[in-house]
C-alpha positions as CSV (number, residue, x, y, z in Angstrom):
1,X,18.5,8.5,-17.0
2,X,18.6,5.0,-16.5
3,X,15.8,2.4,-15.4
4,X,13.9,3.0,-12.4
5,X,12.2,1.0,-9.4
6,X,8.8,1.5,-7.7
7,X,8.0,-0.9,-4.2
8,X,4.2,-1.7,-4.5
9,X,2.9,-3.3,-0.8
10,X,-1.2,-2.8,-1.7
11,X,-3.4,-1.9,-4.1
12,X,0.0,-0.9,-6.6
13,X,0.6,-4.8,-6.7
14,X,-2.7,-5.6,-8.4
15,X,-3.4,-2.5,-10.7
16,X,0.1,-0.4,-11.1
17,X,-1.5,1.4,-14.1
18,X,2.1,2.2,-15.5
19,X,3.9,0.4,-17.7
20,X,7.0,-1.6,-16.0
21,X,9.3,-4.2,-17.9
22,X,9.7,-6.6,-14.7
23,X,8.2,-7.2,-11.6
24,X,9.7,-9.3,-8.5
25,X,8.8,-9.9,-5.3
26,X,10.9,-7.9,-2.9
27,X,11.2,-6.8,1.0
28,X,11.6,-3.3,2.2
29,X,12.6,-3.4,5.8
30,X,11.8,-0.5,8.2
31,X,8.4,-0.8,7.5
32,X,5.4,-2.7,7.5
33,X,2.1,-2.8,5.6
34,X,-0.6,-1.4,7.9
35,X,-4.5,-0.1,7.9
36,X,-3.3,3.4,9.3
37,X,-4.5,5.7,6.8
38,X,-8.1,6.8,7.3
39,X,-9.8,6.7,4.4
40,X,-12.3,10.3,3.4
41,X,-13.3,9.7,-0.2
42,X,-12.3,5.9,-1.6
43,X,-13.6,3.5,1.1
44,X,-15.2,6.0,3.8
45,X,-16.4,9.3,4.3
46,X,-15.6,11.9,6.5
47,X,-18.6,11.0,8.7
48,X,-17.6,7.5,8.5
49,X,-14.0,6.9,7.7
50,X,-13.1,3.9,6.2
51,X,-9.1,2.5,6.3
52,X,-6.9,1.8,3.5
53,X,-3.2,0.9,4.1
54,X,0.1,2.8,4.5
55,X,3.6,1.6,5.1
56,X,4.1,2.4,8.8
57,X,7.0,2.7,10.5
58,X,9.1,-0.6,12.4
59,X,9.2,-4.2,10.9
60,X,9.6,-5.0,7.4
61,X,7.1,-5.3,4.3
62,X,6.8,-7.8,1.5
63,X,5.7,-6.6,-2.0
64,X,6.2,-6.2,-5.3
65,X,9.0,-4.5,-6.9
66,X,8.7,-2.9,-10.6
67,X,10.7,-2.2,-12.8
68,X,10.7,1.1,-15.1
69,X,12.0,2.2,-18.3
70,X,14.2,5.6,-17.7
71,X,12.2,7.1,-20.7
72,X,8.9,6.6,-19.3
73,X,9.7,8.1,-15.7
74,X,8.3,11.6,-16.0
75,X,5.1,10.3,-17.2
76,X,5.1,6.9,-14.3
77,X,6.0,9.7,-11.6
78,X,3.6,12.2,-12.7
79,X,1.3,9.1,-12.7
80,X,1.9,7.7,-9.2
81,X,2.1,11.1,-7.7
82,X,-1.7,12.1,-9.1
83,X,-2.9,8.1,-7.2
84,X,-0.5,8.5,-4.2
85,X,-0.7,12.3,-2.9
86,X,-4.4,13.6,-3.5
87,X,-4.2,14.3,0.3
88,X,-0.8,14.2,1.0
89,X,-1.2,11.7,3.9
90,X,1.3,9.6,1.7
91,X,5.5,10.9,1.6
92,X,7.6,9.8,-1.7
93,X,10.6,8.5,-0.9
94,X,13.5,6.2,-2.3
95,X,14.2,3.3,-0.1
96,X,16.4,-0.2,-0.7
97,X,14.3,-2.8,-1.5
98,X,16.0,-6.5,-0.9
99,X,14.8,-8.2,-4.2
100,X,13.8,-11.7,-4.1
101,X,16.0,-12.4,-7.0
102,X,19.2,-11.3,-5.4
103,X,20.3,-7.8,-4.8
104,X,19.3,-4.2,-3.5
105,X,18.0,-1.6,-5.5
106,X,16.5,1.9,-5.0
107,X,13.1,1.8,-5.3
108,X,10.1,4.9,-4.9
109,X,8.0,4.2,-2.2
110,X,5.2,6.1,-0.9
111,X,5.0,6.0,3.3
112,X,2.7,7.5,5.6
113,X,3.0,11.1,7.1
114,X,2.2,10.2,10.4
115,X,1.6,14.2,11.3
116,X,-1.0,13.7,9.2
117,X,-5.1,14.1,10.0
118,X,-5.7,10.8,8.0
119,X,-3.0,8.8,10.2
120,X,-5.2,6.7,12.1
121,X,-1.6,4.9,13.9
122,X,-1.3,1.4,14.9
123,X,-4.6,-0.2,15.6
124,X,-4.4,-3.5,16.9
125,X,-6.6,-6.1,14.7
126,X,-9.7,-5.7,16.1
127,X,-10.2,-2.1,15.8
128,X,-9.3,-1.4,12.7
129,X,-11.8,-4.4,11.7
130,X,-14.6,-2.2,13.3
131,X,-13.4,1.0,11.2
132,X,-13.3,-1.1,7.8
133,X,-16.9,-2.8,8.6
134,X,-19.8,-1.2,7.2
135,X,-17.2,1.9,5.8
136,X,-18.1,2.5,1.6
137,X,-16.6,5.7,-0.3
138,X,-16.5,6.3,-4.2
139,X,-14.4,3.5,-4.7
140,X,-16.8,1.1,-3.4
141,X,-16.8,-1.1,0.2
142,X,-14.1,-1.2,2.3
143,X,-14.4,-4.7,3.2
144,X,-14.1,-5.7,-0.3
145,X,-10.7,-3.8,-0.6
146,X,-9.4,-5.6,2.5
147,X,-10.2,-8.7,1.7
148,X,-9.6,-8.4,-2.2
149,X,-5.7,-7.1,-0.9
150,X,-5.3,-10.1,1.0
151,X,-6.3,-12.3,-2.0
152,X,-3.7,-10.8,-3.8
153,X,-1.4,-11.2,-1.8
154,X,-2.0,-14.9,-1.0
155,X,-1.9,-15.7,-5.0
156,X,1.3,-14.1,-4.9
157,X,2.4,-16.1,-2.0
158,X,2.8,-13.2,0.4
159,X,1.8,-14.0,3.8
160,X,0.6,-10.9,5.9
161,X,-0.5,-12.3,9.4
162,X,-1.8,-9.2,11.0
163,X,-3.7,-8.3,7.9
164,X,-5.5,-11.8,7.9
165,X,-6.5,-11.1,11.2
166,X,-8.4,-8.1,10.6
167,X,-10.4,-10.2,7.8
168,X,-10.9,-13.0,10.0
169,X,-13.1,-10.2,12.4
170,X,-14.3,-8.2,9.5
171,X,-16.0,-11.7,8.2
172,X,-17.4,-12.4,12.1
């Protein structure tokens, strides 16, 4: 089997944890980078969710995209699949990804299940801001992995308005 793509839109762009042999920026339209998956065990609790992101449904999604050796994708699926689907509020799928570089590949993805209990929809700004504030799980403070999302992002020139907003009231 050939080479093989996987779309990162959060916490995948700054820590894959799999070995890839290029990375470019790239846009996956259909969906967009959201805070819609309620977070139980990583930045909330089940007493106090927290919200980590999801591609959603509708508008279109910067990210990275990487590429994979064919020999290594048993071990990078098995790999993704133990970060992505603990819960299973995540799908895998193979969607086009526009790269920045010129052309269309296949690339995994991993989108929400929106029949899912974690599914938290589309919050406007403000209220996910007052789900993320004050939330901490095992993988520390859910502020810190909003705003440290939206660093990234910003150092890799990707410009995520609605996502700024929601730091913008989490720092209020």
């Amino acid at each position: 089997m050939g080479d093989f793509w996987v779309f990162g839109y959060g916490s995948l762009i700054w820590r894959p944890g799999f070995a890839h042999v290029e990375t470019q920026r790239a846009r996956l339209h259909g969906y967009r980078r959201s805070l819609c998956v309620y977070s139980f065990v990583h930045r909330g609790t089940r007493e106090r969710p927290g919200l980590v992101l999801g591609l959603d449904r509708g508008g279109s999604c910067v990210g990275l995209a990487f590429r994979v050796p064919g020999e290594l994708r048993d071990e990078v699926l098995s790999y993704l699949r133990e970060r992505e689907l603990v819960t299973n509020v995540y799908l895998e799928r193979t969607l086009k990804v526009r790269l920045d570089g010129g052309g269309t590949v296949e690339a995994v993805a991993y989108i929400v299940d929106r029949q899912h209990e974690q599914y938290a929809g589309a919050l406007d700004a403000a209220d996910a801001a007052a789900v993320v504030r004050g939330a901490v799980g095992q993988s520390g403070n859910n502020e810190d992995y909003v705003l440290s999302t939206l660093e990234h992002l910003k150092a890799l020139g990707i410009c995520d308005h609605w996502l700024e907003e929601v730091a913008k009231r989490i720092e209020l």
